[in-house]
C-alpha positions in Angstrom: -36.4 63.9 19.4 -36.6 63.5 23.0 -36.9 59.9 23.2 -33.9 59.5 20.4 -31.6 61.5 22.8 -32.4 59.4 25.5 -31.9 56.3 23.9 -28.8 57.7 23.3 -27.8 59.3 26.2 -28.5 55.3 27.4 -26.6 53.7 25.3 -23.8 55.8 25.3 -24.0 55.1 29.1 -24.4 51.6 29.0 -21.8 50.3 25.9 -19.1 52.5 27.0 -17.2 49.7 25.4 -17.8 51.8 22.2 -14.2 53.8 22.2 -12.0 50.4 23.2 -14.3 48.2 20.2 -16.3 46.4 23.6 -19.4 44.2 22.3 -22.7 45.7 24.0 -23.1 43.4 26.8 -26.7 43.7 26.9 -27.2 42.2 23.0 -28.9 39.3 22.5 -26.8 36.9 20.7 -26.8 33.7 21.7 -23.1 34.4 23.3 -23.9 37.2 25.0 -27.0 35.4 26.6 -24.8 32.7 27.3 -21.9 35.1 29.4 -25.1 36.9 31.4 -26.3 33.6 32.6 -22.9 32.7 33.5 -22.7 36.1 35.3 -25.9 35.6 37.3 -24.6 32.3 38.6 -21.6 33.8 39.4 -23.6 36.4 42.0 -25.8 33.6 43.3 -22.5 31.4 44.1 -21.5 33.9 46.1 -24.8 34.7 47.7 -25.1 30.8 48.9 -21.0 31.3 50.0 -22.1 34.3 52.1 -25.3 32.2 54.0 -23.0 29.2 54.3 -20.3 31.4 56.3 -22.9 32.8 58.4 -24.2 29.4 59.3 -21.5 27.9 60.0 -20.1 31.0 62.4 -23.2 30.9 63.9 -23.3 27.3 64.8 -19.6 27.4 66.0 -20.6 30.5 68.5 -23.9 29.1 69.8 -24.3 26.0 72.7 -28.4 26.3 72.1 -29.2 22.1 70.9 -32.0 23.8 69.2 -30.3 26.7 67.2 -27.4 23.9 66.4 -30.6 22.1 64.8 -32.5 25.0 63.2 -28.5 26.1 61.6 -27.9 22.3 60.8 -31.4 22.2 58.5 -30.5 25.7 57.0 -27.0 24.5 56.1 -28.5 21.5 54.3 -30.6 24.0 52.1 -27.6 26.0 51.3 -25.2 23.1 50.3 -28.4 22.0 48.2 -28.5 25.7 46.4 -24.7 25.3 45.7 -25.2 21.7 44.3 -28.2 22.4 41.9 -25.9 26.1 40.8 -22.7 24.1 40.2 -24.9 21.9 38.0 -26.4 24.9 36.5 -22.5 26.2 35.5 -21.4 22.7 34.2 -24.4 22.9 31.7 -23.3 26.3 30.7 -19.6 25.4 29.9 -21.7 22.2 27.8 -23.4 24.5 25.7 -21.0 24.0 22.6 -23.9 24.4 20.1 -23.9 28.2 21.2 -20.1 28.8 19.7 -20.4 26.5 16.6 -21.1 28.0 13.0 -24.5 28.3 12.0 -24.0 27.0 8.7 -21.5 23.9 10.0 -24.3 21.2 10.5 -22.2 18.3 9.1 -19.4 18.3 11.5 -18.6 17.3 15.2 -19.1 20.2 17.8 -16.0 21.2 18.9 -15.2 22.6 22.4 -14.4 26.1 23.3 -13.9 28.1 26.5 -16.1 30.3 28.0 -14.9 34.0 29.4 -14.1 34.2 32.7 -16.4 36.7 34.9 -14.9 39.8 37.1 -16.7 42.8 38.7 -16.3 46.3 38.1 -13.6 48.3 39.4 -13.7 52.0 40.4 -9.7 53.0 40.5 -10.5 56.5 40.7 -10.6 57.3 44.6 -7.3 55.2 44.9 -5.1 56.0 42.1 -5.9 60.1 43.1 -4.9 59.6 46.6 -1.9 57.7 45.4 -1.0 60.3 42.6 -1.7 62.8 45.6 0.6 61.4 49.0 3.2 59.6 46.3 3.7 62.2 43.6 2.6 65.1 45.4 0.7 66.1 42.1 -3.1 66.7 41.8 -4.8 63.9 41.2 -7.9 65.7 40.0 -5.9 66.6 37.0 -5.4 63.1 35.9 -9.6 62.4 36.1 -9.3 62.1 32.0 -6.5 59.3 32.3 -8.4 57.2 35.3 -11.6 57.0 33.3 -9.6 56.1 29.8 -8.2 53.5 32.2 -11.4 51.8 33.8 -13.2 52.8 30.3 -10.6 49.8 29.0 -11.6 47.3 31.5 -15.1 47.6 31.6 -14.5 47.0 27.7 -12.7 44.2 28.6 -15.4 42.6 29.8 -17.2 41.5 26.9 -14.8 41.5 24.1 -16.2 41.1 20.8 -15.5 37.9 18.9 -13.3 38.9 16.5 -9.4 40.0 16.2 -10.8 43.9 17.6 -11.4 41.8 20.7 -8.3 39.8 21.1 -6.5 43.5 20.1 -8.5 44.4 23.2 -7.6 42.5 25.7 -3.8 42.4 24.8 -3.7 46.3 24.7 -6.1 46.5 28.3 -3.1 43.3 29.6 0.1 45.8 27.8 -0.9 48.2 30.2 -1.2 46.5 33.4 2.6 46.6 34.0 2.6 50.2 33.5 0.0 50.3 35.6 1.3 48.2 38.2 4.9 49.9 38.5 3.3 53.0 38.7 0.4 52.6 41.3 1.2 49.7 43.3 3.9 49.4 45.6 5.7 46.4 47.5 5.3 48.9 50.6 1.3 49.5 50.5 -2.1 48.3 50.2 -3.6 50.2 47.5 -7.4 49.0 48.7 -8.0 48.1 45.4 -10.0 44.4 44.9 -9.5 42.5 41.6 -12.3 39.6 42.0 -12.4 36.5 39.3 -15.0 34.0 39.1 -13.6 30.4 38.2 -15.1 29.7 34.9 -15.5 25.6 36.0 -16.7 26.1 39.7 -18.0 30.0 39.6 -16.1 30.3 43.0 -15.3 33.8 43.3 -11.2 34.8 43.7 -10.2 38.2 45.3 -6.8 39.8 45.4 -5.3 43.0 45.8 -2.1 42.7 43.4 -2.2 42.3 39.4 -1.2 38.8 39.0 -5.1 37.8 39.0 -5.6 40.0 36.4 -3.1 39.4 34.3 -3.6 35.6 34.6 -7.4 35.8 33.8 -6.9 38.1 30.8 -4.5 35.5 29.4 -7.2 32.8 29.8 -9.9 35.1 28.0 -7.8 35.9 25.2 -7.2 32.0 25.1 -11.1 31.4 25.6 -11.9 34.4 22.4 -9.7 32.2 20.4 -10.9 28.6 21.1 -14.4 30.5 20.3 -12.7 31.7 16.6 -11.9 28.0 15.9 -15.4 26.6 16.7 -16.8 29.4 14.6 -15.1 28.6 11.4 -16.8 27.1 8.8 -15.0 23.7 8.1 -16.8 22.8 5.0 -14.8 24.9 3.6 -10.7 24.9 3.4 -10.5 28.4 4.4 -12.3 27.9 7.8 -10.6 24.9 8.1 -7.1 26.4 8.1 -9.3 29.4 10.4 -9.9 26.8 12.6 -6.5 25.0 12.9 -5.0 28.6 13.6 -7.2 30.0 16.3 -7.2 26.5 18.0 -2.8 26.8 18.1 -3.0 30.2 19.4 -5.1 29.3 21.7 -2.4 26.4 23.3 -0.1 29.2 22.7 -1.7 31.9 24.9 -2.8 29.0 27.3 0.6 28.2 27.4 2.1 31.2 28.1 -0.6 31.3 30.9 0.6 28.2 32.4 4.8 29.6 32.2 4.4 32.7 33.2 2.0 32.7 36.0 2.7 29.4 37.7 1.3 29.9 41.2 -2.3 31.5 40.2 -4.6 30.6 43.1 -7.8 29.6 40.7 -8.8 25.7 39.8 -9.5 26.7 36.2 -5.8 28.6 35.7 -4.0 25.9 37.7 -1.1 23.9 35.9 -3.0 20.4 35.9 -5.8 22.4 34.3 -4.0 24.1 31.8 -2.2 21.6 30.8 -5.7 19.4 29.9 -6.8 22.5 28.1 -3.7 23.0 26.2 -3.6 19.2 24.9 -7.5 20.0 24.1 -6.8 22.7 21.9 -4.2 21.0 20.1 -6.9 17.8 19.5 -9.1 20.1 18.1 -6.3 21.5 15.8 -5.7 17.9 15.1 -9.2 17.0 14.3 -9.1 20.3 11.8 -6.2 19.0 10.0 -7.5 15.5 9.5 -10.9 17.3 8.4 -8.6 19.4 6.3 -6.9 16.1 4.1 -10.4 14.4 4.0 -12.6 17.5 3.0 -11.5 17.1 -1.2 -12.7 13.4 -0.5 -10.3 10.5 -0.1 -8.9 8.3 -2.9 -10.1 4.8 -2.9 -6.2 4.0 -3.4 -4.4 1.3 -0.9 -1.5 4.0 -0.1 -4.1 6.5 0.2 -6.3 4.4 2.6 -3.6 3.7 4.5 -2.5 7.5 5.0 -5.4 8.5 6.0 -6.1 5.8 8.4 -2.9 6.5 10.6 -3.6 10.5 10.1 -7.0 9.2 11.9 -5.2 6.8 14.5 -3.4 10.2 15.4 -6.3 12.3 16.2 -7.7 9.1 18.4 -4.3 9.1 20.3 -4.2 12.7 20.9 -8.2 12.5 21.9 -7.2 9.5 24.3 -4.4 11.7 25.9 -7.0 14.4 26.6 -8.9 12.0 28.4 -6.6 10.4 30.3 -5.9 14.1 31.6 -9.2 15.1 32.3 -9.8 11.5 34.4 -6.7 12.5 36.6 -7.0 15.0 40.1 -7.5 17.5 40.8 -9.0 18.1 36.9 -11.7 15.4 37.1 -13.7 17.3 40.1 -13.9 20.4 37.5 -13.5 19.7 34.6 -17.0 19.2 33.0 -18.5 15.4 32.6 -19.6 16.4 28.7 -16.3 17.8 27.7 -14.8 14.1 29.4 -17.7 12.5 27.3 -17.0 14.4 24.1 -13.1 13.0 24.2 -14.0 9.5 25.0 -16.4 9.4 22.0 -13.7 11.1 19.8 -11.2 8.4 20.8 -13.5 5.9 20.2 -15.0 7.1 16.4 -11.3 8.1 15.2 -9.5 5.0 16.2 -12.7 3.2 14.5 -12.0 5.1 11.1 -8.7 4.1 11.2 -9.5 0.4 11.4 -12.5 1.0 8.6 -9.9 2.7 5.9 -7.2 0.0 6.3 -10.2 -2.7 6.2 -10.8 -1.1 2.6 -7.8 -0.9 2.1 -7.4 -4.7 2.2 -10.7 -5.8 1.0 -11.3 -3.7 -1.7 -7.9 -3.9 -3.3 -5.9 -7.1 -4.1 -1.7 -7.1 -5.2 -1.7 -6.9 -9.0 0.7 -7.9 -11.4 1.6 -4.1 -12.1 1.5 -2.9 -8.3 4.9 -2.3 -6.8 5.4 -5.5 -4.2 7.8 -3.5 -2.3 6.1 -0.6 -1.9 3.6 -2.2 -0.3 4.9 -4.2 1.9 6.6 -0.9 3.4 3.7 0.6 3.5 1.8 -2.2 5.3 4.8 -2.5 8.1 4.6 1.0 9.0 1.2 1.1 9.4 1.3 -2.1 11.9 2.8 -2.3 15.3 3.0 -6.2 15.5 1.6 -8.5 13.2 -0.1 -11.8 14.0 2.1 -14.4 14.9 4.0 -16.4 12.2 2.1 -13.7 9.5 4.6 -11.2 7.8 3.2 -8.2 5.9 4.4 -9.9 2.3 2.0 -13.1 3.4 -1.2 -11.0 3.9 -0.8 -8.8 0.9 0.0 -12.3 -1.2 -2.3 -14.5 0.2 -6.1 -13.1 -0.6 -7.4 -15.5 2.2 -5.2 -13.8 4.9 -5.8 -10.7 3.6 -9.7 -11.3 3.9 -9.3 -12.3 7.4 -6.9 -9.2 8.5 -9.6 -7.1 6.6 -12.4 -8.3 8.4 -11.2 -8.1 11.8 -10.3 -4.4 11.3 -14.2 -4.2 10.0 -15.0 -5.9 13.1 -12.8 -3.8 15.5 -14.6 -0.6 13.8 -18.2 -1.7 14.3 -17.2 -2.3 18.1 -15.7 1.4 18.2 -18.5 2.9 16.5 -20.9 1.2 19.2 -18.9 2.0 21.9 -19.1 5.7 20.7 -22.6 5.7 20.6 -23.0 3.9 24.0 -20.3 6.4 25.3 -23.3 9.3 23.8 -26.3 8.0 25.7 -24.5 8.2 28.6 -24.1 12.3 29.0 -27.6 14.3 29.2 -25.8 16.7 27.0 -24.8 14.8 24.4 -28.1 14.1 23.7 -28.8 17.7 22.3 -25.9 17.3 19.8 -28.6 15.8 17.2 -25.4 15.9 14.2 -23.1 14.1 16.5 -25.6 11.3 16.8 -26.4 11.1 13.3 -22.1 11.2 12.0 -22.0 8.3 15.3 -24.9 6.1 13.5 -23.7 7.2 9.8 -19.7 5.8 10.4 -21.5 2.5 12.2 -23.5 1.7 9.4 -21.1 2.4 7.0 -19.1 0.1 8.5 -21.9 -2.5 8.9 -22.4 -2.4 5.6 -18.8 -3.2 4.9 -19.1 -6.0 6.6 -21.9 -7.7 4.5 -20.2 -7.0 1.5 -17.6 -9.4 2.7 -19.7 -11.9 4.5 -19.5 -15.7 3.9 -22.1 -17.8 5.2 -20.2 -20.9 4.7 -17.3 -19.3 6.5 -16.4 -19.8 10.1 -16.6 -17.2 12.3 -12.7 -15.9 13.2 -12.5 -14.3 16.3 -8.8 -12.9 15.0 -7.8 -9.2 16.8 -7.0 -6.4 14.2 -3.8 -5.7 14.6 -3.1 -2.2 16.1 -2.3 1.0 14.2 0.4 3.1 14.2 -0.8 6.5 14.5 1.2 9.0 12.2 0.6 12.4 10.6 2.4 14.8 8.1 0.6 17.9 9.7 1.3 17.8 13.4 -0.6 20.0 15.4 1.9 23.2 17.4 1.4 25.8 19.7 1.5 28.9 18.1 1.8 32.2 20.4 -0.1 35.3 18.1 1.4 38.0 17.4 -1.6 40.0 18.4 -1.1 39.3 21.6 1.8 41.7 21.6 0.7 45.2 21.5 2.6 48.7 22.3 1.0 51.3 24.2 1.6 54.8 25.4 1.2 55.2 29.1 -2.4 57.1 30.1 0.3 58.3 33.2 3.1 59.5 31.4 2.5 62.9 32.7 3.9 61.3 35.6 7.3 61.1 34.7 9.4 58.3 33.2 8.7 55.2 34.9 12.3 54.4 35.6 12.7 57.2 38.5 8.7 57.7 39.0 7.2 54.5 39.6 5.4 52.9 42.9 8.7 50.7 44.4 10.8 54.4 44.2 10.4 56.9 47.0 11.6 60.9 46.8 11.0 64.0 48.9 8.6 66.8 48.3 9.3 68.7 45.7 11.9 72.0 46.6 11.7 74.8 45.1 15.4 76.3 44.6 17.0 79.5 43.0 19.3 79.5 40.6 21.4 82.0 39.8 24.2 82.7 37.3 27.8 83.8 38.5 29.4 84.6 35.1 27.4 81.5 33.4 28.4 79.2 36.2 25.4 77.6 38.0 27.4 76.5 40.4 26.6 72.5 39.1 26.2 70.1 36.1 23.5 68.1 34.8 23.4 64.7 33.5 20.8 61.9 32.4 18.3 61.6 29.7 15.4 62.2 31.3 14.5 63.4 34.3 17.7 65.1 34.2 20.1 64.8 37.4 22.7 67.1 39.2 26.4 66.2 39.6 29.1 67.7 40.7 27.6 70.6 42.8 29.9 72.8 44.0 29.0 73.8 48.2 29.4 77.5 47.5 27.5 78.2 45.2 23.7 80.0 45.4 21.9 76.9 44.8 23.5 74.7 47.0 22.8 77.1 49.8 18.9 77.4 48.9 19.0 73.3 49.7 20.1 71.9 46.4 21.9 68.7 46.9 24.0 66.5 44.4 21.6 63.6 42.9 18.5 65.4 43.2 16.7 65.6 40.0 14.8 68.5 38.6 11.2 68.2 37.8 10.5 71.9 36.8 12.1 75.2 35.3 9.5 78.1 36.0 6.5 76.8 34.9 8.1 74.5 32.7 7.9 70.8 33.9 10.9 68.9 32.9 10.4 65.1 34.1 10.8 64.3 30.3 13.7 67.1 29.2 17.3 65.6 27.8 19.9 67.4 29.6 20.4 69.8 26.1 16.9 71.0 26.4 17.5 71.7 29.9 20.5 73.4 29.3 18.6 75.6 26.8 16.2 76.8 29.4 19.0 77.2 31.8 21.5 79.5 29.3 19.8 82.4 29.6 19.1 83.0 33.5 20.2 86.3 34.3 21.8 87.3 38.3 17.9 87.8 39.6 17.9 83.6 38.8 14.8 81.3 38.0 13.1 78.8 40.2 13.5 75.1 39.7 11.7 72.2 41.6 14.2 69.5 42.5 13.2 66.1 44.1 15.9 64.2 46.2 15.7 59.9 46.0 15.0 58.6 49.6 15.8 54.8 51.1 13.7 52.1 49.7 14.8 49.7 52.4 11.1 50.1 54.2 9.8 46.8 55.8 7.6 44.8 53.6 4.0 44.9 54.6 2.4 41.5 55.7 0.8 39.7 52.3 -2.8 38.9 52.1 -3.0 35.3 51.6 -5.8 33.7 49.8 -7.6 30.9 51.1 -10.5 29.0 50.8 -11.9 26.5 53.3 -10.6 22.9 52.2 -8.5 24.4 49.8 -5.5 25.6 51.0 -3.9 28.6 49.5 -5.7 28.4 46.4 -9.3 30.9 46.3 -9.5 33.9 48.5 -12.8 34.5 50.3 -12.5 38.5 51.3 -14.8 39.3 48.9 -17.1 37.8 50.8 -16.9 40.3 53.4 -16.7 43.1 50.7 -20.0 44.4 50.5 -20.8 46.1 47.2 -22.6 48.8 48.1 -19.3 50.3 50.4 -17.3 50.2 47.3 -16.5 53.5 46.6 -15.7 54.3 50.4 -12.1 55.3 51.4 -11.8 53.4 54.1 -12.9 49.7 53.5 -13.3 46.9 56.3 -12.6 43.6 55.5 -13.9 40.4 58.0 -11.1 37.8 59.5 -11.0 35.4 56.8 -11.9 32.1 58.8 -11.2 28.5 58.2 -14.7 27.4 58.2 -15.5 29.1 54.6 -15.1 24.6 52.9 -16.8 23.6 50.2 -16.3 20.0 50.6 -14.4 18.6 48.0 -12.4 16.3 49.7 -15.1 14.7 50.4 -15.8 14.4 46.9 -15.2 11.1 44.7 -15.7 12.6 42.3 -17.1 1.0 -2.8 -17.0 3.4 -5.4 -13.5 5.9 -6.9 -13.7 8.1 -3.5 -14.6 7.7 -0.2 -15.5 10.7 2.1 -16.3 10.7 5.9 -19.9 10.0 6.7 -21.8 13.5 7.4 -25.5 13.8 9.1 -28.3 14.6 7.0 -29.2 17.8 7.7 -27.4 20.6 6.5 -23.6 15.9 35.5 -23.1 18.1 38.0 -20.4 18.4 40.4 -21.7 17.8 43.8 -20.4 19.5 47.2 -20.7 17.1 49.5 -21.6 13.6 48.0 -19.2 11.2 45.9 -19.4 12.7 41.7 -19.6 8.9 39.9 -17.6 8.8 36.4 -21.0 8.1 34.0 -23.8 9.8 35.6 -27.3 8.2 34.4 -28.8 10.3 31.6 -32.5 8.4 11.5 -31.5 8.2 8.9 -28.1 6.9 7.6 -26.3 8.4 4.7 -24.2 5.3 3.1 -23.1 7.4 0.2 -21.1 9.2 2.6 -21.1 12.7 1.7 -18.0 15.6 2.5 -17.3 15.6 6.0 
């Protein structure tokens, strides 16, 4: 009995997450494994950070040739450490396998976000002092509300993955504007650190205002639902149309990320960033709805062919778009090299399909007597951007020699995009783990060798004709789609407080006054007005109250022992009616001049990027957290990580299935391609 009460005495301690639906953060689920290796990282980032900013002060303070030597060798070592952890991170966000459905082993992994890292808080010291020197109120009375408070965030932290979590982090970000007009002001420091690991670099982000946090909850509400759409089961249509909606709301959220907070000083939140990862989500999306029209198999039918091909043309465009993003600066020296690898191979195998269907389309099908000429023609000239010269679309679908020789360059053009996928594969260390990408990659090459003997003719002469491009084109166009679970309505934990509208952080009143009021033939001498708190008007000088200190504006907090912050001015008239000539004490507060200098604004910085990661928590030692009164070092220029330095034939066909059911450098150039069986011809459901 002892040891069960223990245990759950522990666990009780440990998932506090249990009252805000948190996910234990000490399970051992892939995931969850996953997130504490990303922590650990995180910590020994910062640990390397801290040695490098010693070295470095050191060597710019000392004139000793051999300590400059000795700090020299010790900042190679360091800068080594920060390579071979950076590499460690970039594998971490590769590890796709981790967030795809167990029972999905015919389909190509698809990418989704990892969370985003913070450290604890304690807001308990701060938020009673505050509730203490601003409200003049207890703050040891409001212990119940502080804990409910941090209790949210620390479930925040590891979200489940599921709609409880994305409920949680939109009701934990629904508060932070309460929370924010009623703690901190434009007028103070509130000592309160809100650090952020970068979920591409792991460098650690430190600021003393909300934005941070409101920016990084965004992302991992963006990150839970990129992790919903890899989950789904696309073998079947309702995970496919799971998929295609948790990949849209994801763009959405990410998009609403990249509107609202524009200036957030983290690589992975800035707007070259977000834009890449919005365009990825909506390629994903893409890829879902292509998956979607092939999964009931497609016809072998020219107008079907031809649909399906341009539908496929579309998710190679949108691929290619992605890639051309992630190539650009600043995204190529974060972004990882396997997600720049998984969208080149993507625009490669798509763009091949597209060529294969309209090469069947072509081959396998010839214009009948019975076929409608016109129809066909239309539908060959949408599908073509420019045809050979002197060839109309009427000549190839007439002429059966053309057609063979249109056909077989589009087999041709697939077998080269099939082998440049699978050259593009060999070329990523992580790729190579992806055994069901390999096997799709060899399964849509051989189909398409195997087209190409089926049309061959020794006695032919090779033609070295270029398939004519495709016009990408879909019915289903992939959209951002902001969820509606993102928008949650909360009840203040500090509504005890007062309405927000008079008692909030940017306001400033007076102590509050205790006044007596007395009754001169039911005249209190004043009038009220206001919903709530209720103000005084028209005072008249003479009268009792205005001689105990009452002044006209001030508005009343208390009756007896009554508190009134949240009284209309009927209920306060009803407590007022009966006061009889010995009066009743009211507390009154009186509004003071909010024109107070603005303090000086912490700016974040990070050496060799300007005004973009902040480096005080550095100097924030851990083990000091919960003291008052909290040094922080000069944040100094030499804190640099280097990166400018760096360079950084049969009645259906179906998509082929598989048969079973680089690191980012600190100091040296980053090259583009780092150096790193069985075929199902059948083709079975994608």
């Amino acid at each position: 009995v002892d040891m069960f009460i223990c245990i759950v005495q522990c666990n009780s301690n440990l998932n506090i997450t249990l009252k805000f639906l948190g996910c234990n953060p000490f399970a051992q689920t892939g995931r969850s494994k996953l997130q504490n290796t990303r922590a650990s990282l995180n910590q020994q980032i910062i640990k390397q950070m801290r040695m490098r900013a010693g070295a470095e002060n050191l060597l710019k303070a000392t004139s000793n040739s051999k300590v400059k030597e000795m700090v020299l060798l010790e900042l190679s070592y360091v800068n080594s450490n920060l390579q071979l952890l950076m590499s460690e991170l970039e594998g971490l966000n590769s590890s796709v396998e981790v967030y795809q459905n167990n029972q999905d082993s015919a389909n190509i992994p698809l990418i989704a976000l990892g969370l985003k890292e913070t450290k604890e808080v304690d807001f308990s010291t701060p938020f009673k002092d505050f509730i203490l020197e601003h409200y003049s109120e207890d703050g040891k009375t409001f212990e119940d509300e502080i804990a409910d408070f941090m209790d949210l965030r620390q479930a925040c932290r590891t979200p489940s993955r599921s709609e409880a979590g994305v409920e949680l982090l939109a009701k934990y970000y629904s508060h932070l504007p309460l929370i924010e007009s009623r703690f901190f002001s434009p007028t103070r420091q509130t000592g309160i650190f809100f650090t952020w690991y970068d979920s591409f670099t792991g460098v650690p982000l430190c600021q003393q205002n909300l934005s941070l946090e409101k920016a990084s909850i965004l992302f991992n509400m963006a990150a839970l639902y990129s992790q919903f759409g890899t989950r789904a089961n696309r073998q079947t249509l309702t995970g496919l149309e799971e998929a295609v909606s948790s990949f849209q709301k994801a763009a959405g959220v990410l998009n609403n990320l990249k509107e609202t907070f524009t200036h957030t000083p983290s690589y992975d939140m800035s707007p070259a960033m977000l834009s890449m990862l919005i365009r990825l989500m909506l390629a994903q999306a893409q890829e879902c709805l292509f998956e979607k029209i092939a999964l009931p198999g497609i016809r072998n039918q020219f107008y079907s062919l031809m649909k399906v091909a341009q539908e496929a043309a579309k998710v190679s465009e949108i691929y290619d778009q992605v890639h051309q993003c992630m190539i650009q600066t600043p995204v190529k020296d974060n972004v990882p090299f396997f997600w720049s690898t998984m969208s080149q191979i993507k625009t490669n195998h798509y763009r091949s399909m597209a060529h294969y269907f309209v090469a069947s389309a072509l081959l396998d099908h010839q214009l009948g007597p019975g076929d409608d000429e016109d129809k066909q023609e239309k539908t060959l000239s949408q599908v073509y951007d420019s045809l050979p010269e002197g060839c109309t679309a009427l000549d190839i679908l007439k002429n059966k020699d053309e057609r063979q020789r249109i056909g077989k360059a589009h087999i041709r053009r697939a077998i080269f995009g099939h082998e440049e996928a699978l050259r593009i594969y060999g070329l990523c260390k992580n790729t190579n783990n992806l055994e069901v990408l390999q096997e799709i990659l060899k399964a849509s090459h051989q189909r398409s060798v195997n087209k190409q003997s089926e049309n061959e003719n020794e006695e032919e002469f090779t033609d070295y004709l270029e398939a004519p491009k495709i016009i990408s084109k879909t019915e289903h166009k992939a959209e951002m789609e902001f969820p509606a679970a993102a928008k949650v309505k909360v009840i203040d934990f500090f509504q005890r407080l007062g309405p927000q509208s008079v008692f909030s952080a940017k306001q400033r009143w007076t102590a509050p006054r205790t006044i007596r009021v007395r009754s001169d033939d039911r005249d209190l001498g004043f009038t009220l007005k206001g919903d709530s708190p209720v103000q005084v008007v028209s005072l008249d000088p003479l009268c009792a109250a205005a001689a105990d200190g009452l002044k006209e504006g001030d508005y009343i907090v208390a009756v007896g022992d009554t508190e009134c912050k949240w009284m209309s001015v009927s209920d306060m008239m009803r407590l007022l009616k009966d006061i009889d000539e010995e009066g009743i004490d009211i507390q009154v507060v009186s509004m003071m001049d909010n024109s107070t200098a603005m303090p000086t604004k912490s700016a974040t910085f990070c050496g060799n990027l300007p005004k973009t990661y902040s480096m005080i928590c550095l100097a924030y030692n851990e083990d000091d957290k919960n003291s008052k009164s909290r040094k922080v070092a000069k944040k100094s220029s030499f804190l640099s990580w280097g990166l400018k330095n760096k360079m950084k034939s049969a009645s259906t066909l179906s998509l082929p299935t598989a048969d079973k059911a680089g690191a980012l450098p600190w100091n040296k150039p980053c090259p583009t391609f780092p150096s790193s069986s069985s075929y199902n011809n059948d083709s079975g459901l994608y």
